[in-house]
One Martini backbone bead per residue (centre of mass of N, CA, C, O) as a GRO file, in nm:
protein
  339
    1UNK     BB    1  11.643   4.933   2.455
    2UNK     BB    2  11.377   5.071   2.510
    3UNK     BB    3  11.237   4.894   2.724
    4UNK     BB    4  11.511   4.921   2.961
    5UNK     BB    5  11.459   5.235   2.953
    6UNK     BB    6  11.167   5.223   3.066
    7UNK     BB    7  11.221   5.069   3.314
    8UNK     BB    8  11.451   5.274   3.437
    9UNK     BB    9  11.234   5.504   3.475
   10UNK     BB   10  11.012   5.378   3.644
   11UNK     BB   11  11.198   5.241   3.880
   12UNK     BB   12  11.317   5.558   3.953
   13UNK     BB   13  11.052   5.653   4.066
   14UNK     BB   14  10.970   5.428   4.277
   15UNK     BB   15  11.249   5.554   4.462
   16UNK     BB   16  11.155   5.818   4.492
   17UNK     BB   17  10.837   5.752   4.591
   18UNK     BB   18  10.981   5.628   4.866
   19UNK     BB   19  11.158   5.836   4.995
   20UNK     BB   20  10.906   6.056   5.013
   21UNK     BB   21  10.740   5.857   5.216
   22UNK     BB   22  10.978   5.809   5.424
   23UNK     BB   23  10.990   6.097   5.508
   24UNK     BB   24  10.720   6.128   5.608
   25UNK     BB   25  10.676   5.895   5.812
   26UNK     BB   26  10.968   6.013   5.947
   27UNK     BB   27  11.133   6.105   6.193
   28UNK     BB   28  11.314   6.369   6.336
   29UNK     BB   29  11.484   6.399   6.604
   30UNK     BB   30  11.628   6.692   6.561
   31UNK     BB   31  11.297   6.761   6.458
   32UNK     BB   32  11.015   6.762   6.545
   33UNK     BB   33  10.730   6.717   6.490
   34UNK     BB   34  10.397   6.965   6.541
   35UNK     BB   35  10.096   6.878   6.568
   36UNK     BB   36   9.981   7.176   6.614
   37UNK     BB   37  10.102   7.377   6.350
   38UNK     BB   38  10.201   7.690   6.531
   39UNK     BB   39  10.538   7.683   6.555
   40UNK     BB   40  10.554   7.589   6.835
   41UNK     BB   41  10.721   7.437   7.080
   42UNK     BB   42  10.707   7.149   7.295
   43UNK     BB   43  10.757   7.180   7.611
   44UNK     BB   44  10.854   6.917   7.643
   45UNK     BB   45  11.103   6.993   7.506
   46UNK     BB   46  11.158   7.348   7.599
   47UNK     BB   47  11.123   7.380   7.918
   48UNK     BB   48  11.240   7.543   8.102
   49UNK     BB   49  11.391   7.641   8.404
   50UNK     BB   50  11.344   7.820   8.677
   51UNK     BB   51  11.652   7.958   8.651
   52UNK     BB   52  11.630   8.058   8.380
   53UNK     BB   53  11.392   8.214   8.411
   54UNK     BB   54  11.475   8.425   8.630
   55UNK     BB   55  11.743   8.516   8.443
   56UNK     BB   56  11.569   8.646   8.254
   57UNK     BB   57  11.371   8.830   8.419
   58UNK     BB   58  11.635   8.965   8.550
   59UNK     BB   59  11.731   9.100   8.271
   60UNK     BB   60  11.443   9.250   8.192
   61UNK     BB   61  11.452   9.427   8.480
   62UNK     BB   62  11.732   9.586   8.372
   63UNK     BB   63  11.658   9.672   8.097
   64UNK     BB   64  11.422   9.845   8.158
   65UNK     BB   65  11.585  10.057   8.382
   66UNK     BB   66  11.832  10.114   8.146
   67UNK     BB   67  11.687  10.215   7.950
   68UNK     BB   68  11.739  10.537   7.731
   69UNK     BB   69  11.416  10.525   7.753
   70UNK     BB   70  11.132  10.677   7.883
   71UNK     BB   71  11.082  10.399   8.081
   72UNK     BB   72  11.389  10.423   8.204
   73UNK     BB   73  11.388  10.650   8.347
   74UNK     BB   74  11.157  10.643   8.484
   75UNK     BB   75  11.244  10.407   8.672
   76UNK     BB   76  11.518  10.507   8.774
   77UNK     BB   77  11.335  10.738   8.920
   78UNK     BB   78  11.152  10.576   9.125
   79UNK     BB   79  11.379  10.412   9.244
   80UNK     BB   80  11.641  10.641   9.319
   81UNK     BB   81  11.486  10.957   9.309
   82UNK     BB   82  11.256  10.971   9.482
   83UNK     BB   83  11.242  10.962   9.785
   84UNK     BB   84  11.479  11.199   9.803
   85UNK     BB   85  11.293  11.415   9.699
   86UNK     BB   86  11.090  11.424   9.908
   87UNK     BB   87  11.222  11.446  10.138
   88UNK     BB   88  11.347  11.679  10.090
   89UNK     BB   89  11.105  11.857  10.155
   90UNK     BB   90  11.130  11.918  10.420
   91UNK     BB   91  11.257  12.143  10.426
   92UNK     BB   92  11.059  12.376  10.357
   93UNK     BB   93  10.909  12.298  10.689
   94UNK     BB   94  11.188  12.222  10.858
   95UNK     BB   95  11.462  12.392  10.852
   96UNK     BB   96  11.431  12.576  11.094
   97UNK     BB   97  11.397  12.414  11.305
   98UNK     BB   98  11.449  12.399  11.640
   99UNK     BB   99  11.614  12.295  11.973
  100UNK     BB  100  11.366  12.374  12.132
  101UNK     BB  101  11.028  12.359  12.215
  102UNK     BB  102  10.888  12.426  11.938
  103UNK     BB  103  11.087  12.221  11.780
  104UNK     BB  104  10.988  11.940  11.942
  105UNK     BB  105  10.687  11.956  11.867
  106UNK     BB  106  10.704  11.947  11.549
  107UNK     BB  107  10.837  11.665  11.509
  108UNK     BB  108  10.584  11.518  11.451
  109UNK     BB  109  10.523  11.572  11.181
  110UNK     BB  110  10.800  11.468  11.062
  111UNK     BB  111  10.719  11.182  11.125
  112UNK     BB  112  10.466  11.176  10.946
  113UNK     BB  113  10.579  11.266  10.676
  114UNK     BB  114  10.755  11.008  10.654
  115UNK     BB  115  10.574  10.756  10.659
  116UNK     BB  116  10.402  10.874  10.417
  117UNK     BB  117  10.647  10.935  10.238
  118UNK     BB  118  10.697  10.621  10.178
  119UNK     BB  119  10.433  10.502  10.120
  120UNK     BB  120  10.394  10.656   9.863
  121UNK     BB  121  10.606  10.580   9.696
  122UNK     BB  122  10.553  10.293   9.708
  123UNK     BB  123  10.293  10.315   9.536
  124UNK     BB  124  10.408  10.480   9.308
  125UNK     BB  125  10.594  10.268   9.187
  126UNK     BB  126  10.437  10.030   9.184
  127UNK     BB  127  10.195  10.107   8.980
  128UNK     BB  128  10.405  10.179   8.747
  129UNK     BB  129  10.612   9.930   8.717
  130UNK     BB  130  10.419   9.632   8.753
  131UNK     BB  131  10.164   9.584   8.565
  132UNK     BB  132  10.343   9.476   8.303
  133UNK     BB  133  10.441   9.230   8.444
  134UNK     BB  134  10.161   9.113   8.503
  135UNK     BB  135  10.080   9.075   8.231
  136UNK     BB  136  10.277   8.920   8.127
  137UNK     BB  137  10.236   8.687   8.310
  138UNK     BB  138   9.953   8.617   8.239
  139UNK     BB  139  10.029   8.530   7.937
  140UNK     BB  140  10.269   8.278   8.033
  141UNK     BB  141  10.089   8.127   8.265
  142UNK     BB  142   9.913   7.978   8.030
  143UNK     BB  143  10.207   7.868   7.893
  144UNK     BB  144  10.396   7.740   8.122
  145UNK     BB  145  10.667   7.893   8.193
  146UNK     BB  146  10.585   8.007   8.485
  147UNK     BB  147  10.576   8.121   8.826
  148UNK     BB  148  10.500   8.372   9.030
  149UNK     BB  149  10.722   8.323   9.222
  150UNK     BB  150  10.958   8.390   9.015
  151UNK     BB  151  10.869   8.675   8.956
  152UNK     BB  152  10.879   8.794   9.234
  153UNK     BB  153  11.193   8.727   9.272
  154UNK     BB  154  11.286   8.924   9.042
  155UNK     BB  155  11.151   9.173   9.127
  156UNK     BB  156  11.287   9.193   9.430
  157UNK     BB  157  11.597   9.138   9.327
  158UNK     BB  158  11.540   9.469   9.186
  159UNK     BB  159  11.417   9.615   9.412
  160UNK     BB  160  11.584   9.608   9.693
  161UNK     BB  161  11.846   9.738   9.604
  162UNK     BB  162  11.716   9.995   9.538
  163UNK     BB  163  11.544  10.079   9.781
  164UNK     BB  164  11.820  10.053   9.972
  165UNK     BB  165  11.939  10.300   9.870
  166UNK     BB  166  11.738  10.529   9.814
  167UNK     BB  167  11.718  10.540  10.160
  168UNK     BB  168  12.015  10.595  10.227
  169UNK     BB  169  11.983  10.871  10.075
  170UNK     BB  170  11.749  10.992  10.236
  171UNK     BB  171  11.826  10.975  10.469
  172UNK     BB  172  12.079  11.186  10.432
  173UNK     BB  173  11.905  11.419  10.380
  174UNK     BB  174  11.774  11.352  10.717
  175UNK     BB  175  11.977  11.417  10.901
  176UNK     BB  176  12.008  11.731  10.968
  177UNK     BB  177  11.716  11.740  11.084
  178UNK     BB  178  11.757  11.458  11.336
  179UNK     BB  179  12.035  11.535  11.336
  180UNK     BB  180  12.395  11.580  11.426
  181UNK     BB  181  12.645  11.655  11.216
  182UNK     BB  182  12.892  11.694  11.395
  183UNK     BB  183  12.741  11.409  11.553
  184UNK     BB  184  12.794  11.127  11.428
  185UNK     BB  185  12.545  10.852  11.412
  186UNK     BB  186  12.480  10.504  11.274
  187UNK     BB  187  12.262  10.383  11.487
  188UNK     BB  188  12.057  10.602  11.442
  189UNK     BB  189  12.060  10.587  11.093
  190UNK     BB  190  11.974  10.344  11.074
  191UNK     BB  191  11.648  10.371  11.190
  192UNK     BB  192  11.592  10.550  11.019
  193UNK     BB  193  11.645  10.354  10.708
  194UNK     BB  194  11.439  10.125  10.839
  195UNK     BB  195  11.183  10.318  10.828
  196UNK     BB  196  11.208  10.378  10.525
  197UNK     BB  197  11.209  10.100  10.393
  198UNK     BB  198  11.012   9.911  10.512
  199UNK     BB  199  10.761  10.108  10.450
  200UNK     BB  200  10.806  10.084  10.131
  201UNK     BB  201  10.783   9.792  10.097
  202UNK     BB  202  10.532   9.763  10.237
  203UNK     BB  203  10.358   9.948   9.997
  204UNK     BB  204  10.447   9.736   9.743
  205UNK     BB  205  10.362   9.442   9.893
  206UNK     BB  206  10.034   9.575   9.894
  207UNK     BB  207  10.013   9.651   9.583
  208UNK     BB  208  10.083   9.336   9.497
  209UNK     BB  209   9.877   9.226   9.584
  210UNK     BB  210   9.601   9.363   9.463
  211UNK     BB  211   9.734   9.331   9.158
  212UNK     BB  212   9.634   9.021   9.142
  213UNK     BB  213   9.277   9.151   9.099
  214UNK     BB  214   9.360   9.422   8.987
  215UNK     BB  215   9.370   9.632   8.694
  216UNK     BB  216   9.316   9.918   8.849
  217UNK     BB  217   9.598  10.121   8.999
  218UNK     BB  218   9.423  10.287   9.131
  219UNK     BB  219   9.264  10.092   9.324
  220UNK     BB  220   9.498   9.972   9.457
  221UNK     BB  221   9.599  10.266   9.564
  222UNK     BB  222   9.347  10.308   9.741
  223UNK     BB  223   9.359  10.025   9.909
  224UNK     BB  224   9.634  10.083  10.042
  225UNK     BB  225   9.601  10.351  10.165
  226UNK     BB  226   9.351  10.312  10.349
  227UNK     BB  227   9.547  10.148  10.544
  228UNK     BB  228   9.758  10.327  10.627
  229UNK     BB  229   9.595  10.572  10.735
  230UNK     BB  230   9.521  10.400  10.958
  231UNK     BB  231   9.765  10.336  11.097
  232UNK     BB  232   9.871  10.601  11.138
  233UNK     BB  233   9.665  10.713  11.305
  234UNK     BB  234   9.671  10.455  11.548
  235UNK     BB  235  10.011  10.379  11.553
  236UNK     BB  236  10.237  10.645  11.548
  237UNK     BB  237  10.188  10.850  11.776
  238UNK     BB  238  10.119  11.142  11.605
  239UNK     BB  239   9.766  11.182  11.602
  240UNK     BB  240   9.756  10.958  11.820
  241UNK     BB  241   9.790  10.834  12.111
  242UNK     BB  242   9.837  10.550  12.220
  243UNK     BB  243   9.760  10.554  12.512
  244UNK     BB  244   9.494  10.676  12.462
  245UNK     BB  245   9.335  10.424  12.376
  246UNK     BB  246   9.233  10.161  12.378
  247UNK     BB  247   9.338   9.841  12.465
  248UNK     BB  248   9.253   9.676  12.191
  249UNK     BB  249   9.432   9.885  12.026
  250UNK     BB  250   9.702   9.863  12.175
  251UNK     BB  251   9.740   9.544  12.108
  252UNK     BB  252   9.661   9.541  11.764
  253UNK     BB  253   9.922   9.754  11.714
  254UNK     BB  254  10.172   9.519  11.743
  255UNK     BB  255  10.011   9.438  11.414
  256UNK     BB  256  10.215   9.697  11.309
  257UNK     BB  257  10.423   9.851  11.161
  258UNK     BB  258  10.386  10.133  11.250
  259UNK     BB  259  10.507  10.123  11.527
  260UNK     BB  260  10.803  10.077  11.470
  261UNK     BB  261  10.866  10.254  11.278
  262UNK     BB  262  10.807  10.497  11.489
  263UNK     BB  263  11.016  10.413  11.720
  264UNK     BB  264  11.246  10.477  11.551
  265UNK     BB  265  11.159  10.799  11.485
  266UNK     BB  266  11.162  10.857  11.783
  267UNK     BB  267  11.448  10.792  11.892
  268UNK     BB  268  11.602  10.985  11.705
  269UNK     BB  269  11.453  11.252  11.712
  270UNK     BB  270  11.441  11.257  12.085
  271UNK     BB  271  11.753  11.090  12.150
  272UNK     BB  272  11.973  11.218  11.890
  273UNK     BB  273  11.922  11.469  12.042
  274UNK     BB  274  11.965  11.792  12.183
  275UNK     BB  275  11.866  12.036  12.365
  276UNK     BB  276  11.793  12.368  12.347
  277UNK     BB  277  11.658  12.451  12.708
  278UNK     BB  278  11.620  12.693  12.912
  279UNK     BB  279  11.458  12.737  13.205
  280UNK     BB  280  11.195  13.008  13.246
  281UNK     BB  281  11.008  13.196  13.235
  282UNK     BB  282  10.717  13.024  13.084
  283UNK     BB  283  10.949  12.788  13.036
  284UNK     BB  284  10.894  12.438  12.937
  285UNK     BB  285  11.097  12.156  12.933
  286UNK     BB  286  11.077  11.888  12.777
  287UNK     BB  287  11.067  11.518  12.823
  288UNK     BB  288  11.123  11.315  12.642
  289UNK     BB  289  11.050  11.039  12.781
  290UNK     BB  290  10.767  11.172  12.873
  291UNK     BB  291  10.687  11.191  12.545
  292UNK     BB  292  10.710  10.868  12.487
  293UNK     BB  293  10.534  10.785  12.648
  294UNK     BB  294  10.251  10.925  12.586
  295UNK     BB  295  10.277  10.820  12.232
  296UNK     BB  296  10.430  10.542  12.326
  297UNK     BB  297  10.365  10.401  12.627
  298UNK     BB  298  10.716  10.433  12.616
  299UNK     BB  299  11.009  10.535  12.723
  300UNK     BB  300  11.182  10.273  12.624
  301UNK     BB  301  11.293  10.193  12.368
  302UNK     BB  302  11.303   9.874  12.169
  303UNK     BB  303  11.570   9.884  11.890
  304UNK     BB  304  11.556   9.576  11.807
  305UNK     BB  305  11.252   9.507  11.771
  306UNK     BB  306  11.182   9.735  11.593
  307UNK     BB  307  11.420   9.614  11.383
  308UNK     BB  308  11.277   9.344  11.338
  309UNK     BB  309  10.960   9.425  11.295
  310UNK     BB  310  11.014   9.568  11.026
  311UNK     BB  311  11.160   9.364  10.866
  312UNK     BB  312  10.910   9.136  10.889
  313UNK     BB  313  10.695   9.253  10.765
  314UNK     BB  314  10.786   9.293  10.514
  315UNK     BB  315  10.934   9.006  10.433
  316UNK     BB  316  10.625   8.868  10.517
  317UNK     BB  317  10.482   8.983  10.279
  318UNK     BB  318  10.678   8.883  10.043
  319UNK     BB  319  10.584   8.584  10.106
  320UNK     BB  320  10.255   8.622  10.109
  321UNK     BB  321  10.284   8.658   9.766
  322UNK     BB  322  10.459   8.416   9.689
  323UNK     BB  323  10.156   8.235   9.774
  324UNK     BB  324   9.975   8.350   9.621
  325UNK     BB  325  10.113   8.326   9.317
  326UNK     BB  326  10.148   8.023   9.311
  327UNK     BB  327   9.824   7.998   9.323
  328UNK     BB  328   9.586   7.932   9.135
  329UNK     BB  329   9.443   8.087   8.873
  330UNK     BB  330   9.159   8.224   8.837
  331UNK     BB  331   8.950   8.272   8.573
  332UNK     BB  332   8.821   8.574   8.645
  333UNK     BB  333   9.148   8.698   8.625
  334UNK     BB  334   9.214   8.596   8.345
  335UNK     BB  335   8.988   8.753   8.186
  336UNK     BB  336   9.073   9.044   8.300
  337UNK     BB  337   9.377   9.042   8.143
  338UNK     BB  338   9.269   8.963   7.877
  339UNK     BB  339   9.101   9.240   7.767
   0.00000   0.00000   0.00000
């Protein structure tokens, strides 16, 4: 009895033996052992698809904006209340403004000083709220996780129609200072609109251009400022009269997005109101046409292409983003985003 006892607890062990060695040794497909031992599912198995990444990454900047701590907060005031609060302010400069001659004239650095703040604030939103996002990107795009292509896209799908609200409260604001308010005019309105929307995408996606090389914001902004800048003296037809330039700076200005955003503000401002102007001694009455050729070159500004223009500029920096996005990142950019 003592024998078979011993036989029996013997042959237990190695029973126990072959089972846990049967464990070790066997796979269990419904979860993988990680070879590399650091806790992480290998993307082979578990790498999500781009529409998925998107739909992750467009909930994560809905949630970041609409979030009720200081960051939501920020987010919320620069997407939708930056804008139409700048533009407040030119009533404080132009709001006494009258349709004789002398208010005629002032006009036009009213429009200069529109497409400055919308550049301005397109930078300063830009430059506040893109770069945690551009270093998330690079801390996952080493681990494979989506391409710049998809975060540009979500982040695009939660910036434009933000800006886009943001731009029609702006107009808005501006309206009874550029047109009267007695008489609405829509398609006015619109010119008005497309050329605030379009100028802020437009220093947005010249900003998110900088900072995928650049990692100090303030960088970035100084060096869209200072494109914008020279457009502005060049193109806007507001600091220096378009048709007194050079031919070929005349040429070279129909490829910058502010030639056509100042047409459509050029039309709006002194198309789209009457002047309250009569002839006498010393008096005299300018006449917007002769005053659009001096300025703009063209009597008749053509506001289909201008508005065709305006938003091709914008939308096609928007995808030349998103293909600078797609190329791999240089080893020395993803250096610097990792210190």
């Amino acid at each position: 009895m003592l024998g078979s006892r011993d036989r029996f607890l013997e042959s237990s062990q190695q029973i126990e033996a072959l089972v846990e060695r049967f464990a070790r040794e066997t796979p269990i497909p419904e979860a993988p052992i990680n070879p590399i031992g650091s806790g992480k599912i290998p993307l082979a198995y578990g790498k999500p698809g781009e529409l998925k990444v998107w739909g992750i990454l467009y909930l994560r900047l809905l949630a970041a904006t609409f979030s009720c701590g200081y960051a939501g907060m920020k987010a919320l005031f620069l997407r939708l209340l930056a804008l139409p609060a700048t533009m407040g302010l030119m009533w404080l400069f132009y709001g006494q403004t009258g349709d004789d001659a002398h208010g005629f004239f002032s006009k036009g650095g009213l429009i200069l000083s529109v497409l400055a703040l919308s550049y301005g604030v397109g930078i300063w939103t830009t430059i506040a709220l893109f770069p945690p996002w551009r270093k998330r990107f690079c801390q996952e795009y080493a681990e494979g996780l989506y391409t710049g292509a998809t975060m540009l896209i979500a982040y695009n799908t939660v910036s434009i129609p933000f800006s886009f609200i943001s731009s029609a409260v702006a107009g808005c604001v501006l309206y009874p200072l550029v047109l009267d308010p007695s008489n609405p005019d829509g398609m006015t309105f619109t010119y008005l609109l497309v050329a605030i929307w379009t100028s802020f995408m437009l220093a947005e996606q010249l900003c998110v251009m900088f900072l995928l090389v650049m990692k100090s914001q303030l960088n970035a902004a100084i060096a869209a400022s200072y494109i914008l800048i020279v457009c502005l003296t060049l193109a806007s037809g507001t600091i220096r009269s378009t048709k007194g330039l050079p031919g070929w700076l005349q040429e070279n200005a129909k490829g910058v997005h502010t030639k056509y955003a100042s047409s459509l503000l050029h039309t709006a401002t002194f198309l789209g109101r009457k002047m309250n102007c009569t002839p006498a001694n010393g008096i005299v009455c300018p006449q917007p046409a002769d005053f659009l050729m001096e300025r703009l070159g063209r009597a008749n500004p053509q506001e289909t292409t201008d508005i065709a223009a305006s938003i091709a500029f914008a939308l096609g920096l928007c995808a030349f983003n998103m293909i600078l996005y797609l190329l791999p990142m240089p080893r020395f950019v993803r250096r610097k985003f990792r210190e």
